[in-house]
N, C-alpha and C positions, 0 to 999 in steps of 0.2 A: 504494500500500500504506500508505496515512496511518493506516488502522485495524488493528494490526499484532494483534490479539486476534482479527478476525475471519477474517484468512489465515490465523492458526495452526488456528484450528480447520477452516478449512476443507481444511487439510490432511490433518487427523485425518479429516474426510471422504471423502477421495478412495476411490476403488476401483480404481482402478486405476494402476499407473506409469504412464501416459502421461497421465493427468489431472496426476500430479505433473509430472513432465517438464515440462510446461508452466507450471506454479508455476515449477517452477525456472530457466528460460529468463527470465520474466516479473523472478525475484529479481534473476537476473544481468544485467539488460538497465538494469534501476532502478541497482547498485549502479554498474556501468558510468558512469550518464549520470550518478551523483553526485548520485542523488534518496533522499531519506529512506536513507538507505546503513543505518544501525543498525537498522532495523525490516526494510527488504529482507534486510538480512543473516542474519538472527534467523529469517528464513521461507524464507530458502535451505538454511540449515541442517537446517533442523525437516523441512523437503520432502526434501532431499538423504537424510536419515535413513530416511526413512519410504520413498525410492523403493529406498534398498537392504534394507530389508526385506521388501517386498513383490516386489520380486527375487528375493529367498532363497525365499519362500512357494512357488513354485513347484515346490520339489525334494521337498516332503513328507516331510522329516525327522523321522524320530520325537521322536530323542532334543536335547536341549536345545544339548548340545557342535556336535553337525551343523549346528544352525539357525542359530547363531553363527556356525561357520565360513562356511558357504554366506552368511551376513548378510555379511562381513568379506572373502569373494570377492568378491562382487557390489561394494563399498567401493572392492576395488584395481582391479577393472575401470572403474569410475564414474571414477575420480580416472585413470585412467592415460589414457583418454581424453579425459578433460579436458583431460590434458597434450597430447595428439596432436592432439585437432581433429576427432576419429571414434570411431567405436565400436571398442573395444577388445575384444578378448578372452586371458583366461591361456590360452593352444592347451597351454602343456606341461603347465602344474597340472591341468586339466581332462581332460588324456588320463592321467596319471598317478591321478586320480583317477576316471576310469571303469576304471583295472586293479585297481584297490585299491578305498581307499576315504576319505574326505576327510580323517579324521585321520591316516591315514598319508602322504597326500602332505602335507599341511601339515605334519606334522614332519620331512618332509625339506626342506621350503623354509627352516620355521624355521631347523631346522639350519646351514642354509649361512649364517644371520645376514646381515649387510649392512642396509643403509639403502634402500630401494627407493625408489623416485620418488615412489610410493604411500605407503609411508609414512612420507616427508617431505612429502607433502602433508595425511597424516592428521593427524601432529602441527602443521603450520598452520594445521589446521580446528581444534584443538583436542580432537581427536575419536582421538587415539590407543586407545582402547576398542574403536574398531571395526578395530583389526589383529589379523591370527592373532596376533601374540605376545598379546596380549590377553586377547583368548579362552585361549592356551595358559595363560596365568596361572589367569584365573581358574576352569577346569576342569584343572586340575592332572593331577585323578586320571585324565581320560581320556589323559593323555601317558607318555612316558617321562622317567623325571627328566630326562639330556641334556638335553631338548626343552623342557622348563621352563625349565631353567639358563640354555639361550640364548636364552631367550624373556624372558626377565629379564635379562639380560646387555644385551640389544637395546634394551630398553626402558627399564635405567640408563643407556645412555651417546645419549640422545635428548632425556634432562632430562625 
């Protein structure tokens, strides 16, 4: 990855997650071996992003708050597996959110606060934007204040 301008774009190329997927594999395999770490890092990132986006894309959200969420789902699964070594999935948030609907299960996760695994690894990516409190923030109006407070509450005491 010596030409770190042409793996970013070819990121923005990909069509698929699993074209990334492999960016990302390729990122972490470099960073690992202690090759070009800054430029692999920079395109592990930019792939990581783009692969939980185009994760989301799948749920055809209309509204912009959903796309988010479903983005920042797909973030905590990505990163919780990463912890585990396998593919991950939210089984509660996911059934809770086939009863309902995504902004209501995510403001009872919110709600119950805590530091998740996920997102202490989000704020190590740097990348604390892509947690629901995040999202709760910055779509305020689709919450109930509670769900903001603690959503902000989370995310002051994270630094």
């Amino acid at each position: 990855m010596t030409n770190n301008s042409n793996a970013l774009a070819y990121v923005e190329k990909c069509k698929t997650p699993r074209e990334l997927k492999n960016i990302i594999d390729n990122a972490q395999a470099q960073i690992a071996a202690g090759k070009d770490v800054a430029n692999a890092q920079k395109v592990y990132e930019a792939a990581v992003g783009r692969y939980w986006e185009m994760s989301a894309a799948k749920h055809e959200s209309g509204a912009a708050v959903d796309r988010a969420l479903w983005t920042a789902l797909h973030a905590y699964e990505y990163l919780k597996g990463q912890d585990r070594g396998k593919t991950t999935r939210a089984t509660y948030l996911r059934r809770k959110i086939s009863q309902t609907d995504i902004v209501t299960a995510v403001s009872g996760s919110v709600l119950k606060g805590g530091k998740t695994t996920g997102l202490q690894a989000l704020r190590e990516m740097g990348r604390l934007d892509a947690s629901f409190e995040a999202v709760v923030v910055k779509y305020a109006e689709s919450f109930a204040p509670e769900v903001v407070a603690a959503a902000k509450r989370t995310l002051a005491e994270l630094g």
